[in-house]
MARBALUM-913179 format. One record per residue (C-alpha): x, y, z; residue in one letter. Coordinates in pm, whole numbers, plus 50000, padded with zeros to 5 digits. Layout:
BEGIN
XYZA
...
END
This chain:
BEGIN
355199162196505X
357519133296492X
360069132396161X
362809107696052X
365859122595904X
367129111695612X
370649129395458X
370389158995606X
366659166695519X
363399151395744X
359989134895619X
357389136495877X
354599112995938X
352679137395718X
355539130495411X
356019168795348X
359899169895322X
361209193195557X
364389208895708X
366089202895968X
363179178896126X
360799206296130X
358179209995899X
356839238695734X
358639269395553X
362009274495681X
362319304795881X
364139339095805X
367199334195903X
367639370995984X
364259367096217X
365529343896390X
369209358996440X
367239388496569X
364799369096796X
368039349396931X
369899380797016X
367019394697194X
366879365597401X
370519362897483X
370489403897547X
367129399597756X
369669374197996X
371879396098029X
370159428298199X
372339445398436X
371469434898766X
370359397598569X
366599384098583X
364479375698854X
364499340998879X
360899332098785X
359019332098439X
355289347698356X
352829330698205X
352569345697841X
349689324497743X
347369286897828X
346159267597560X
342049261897647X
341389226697759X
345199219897826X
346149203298142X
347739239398215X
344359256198177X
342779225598412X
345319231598666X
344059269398664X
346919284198541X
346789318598389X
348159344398172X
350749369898378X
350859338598645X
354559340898785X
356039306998853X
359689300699049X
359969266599107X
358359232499036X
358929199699289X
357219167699173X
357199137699466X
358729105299436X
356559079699317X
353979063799502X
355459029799429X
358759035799582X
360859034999267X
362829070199174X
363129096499372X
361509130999349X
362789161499227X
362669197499245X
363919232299105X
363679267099018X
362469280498662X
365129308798624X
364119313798187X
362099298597994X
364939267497898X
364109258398214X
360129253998182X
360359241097773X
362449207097931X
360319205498226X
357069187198119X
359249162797953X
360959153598169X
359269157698536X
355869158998389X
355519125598233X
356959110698574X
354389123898791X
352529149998913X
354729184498948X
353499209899171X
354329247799067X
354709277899274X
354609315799247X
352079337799290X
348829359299085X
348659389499142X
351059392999439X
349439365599645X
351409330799696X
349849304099437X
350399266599340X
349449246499068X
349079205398991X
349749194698672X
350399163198506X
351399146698131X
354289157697932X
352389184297731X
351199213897975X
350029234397722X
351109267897837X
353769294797711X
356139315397951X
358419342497910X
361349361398121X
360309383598340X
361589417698186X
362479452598320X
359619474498213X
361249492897885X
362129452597776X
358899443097833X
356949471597681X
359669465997347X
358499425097353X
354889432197369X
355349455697054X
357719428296846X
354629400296944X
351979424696806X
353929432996485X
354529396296407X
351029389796533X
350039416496283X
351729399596000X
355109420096024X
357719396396094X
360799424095968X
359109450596223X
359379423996521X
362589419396420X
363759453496423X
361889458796765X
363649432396895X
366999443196767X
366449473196874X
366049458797250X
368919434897212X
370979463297159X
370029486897402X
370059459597666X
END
C-alpha cells in the first residue's frame, strides 16, 4: 500500500489516515516489544543460527507457489545472472535471517530472474523466480525448544490471543 506522509501522520491512496505510513490500527506496543525481543534473542542462540531460512508459508498463485516453492522448504542462498543485455552485473548471496530474504525480491527480483537453493526434505533443491513480490514467508531456522515455543505464539495469535503470543514469545526471548 503506498502512503504520503504528511506531519508526522500518512494518508494512503485509500485516504484512511494512518500512522507512521502504515495503515490500519496501530499495533500494541507491548506486542511488538515482545515479538522484537524474540527475534533479537532467536539471533542470538548459543552456537548462532544456521545460515539458511524455512519456508513458513506461499501465498497460492504467487510467483513463489509457481516456482514450486513450499512450506518447511530450506533456502541458503539466492544468485540471479547478469542481464542478458550486457548491462549490470549479477549478483549473489546467502539468506542467513529473514532481513535477508524481506530486501531480496526488491531488490534482485525486479532485476531478473534469481535462482534459490536449499533443499526439501534433505535432498538438494532450486527454485526460479521472478518480479519483486514472491509471495512467500520465511522464518529462522530454530533449535527445537525455539521452534516448538514459535509455533505455539503463531497459534495463540492465530487464535485471536495476541497477549498469550506475547508472553510465549517472551518467555523464549528470555530463556534464549
Amino acid at each position: 500500500m503506498k502512503t504520503q506522509r504528511r506531519k508526522g501522520n500518512a494518508t494512503s491512496r485509500t485516504g484512511r489516515r494512518c500512522r507512521g505510513g502504515f495503515e490500519g490500527p496501530a499495533p500494541d506496543g507491548g506486542l511488538w516489544r515482545a515479538v522484537l525481543l524474540a527475534a533479537a534473542g532467536l539471533f542470538l542462540v548459543p552456537g548462532g543460527l544456521a545460515a539458511q531460512v524455512v519456508v513458513e508459508g506461499v501465498t497460492a498463485g504467487s510467483p513463489a507457489a509457481g516456482a514450486g516453492l513450499a512450506a518447511g522448504d530450506l533456502l541458503r542462498s539466492w544468485e540471479r545472472e547478469a542481464p542478458s543485455t550486457g548491462a549490470g552485473a549479477g549478483a549473489a548471496g546467502v539468506l542467513r535471517h529473514p532481513f535477508d530474504w524481506a530486501v531480496l525480491p526488491v531488490e534482485q527480483g525486479r532485476l531478473g530472474t534469481v535462482t534459490l537453493h536449499g533443499e526439501r526434505d534433505g535432498k538438494p533443491m532450486t527454485w526460479r523466480i521472478q518480479g519483486p513480490e514472491w509471495g512467500a514467508e520465511v522464518r529462522p531456522v530454530l533449535p527445537p525448544a525455539l521452534e516448538d515455543a514459535w509455533r505455539s505464539g503463531v497459534a495463540r495469535r492465530g487464535a485471536g490471543d495476541p497477549a498469550g503470543a506475547a508472553a510465549i514469545w517472551r518467555s523464549a526471548a528470555a530463556g534464549a
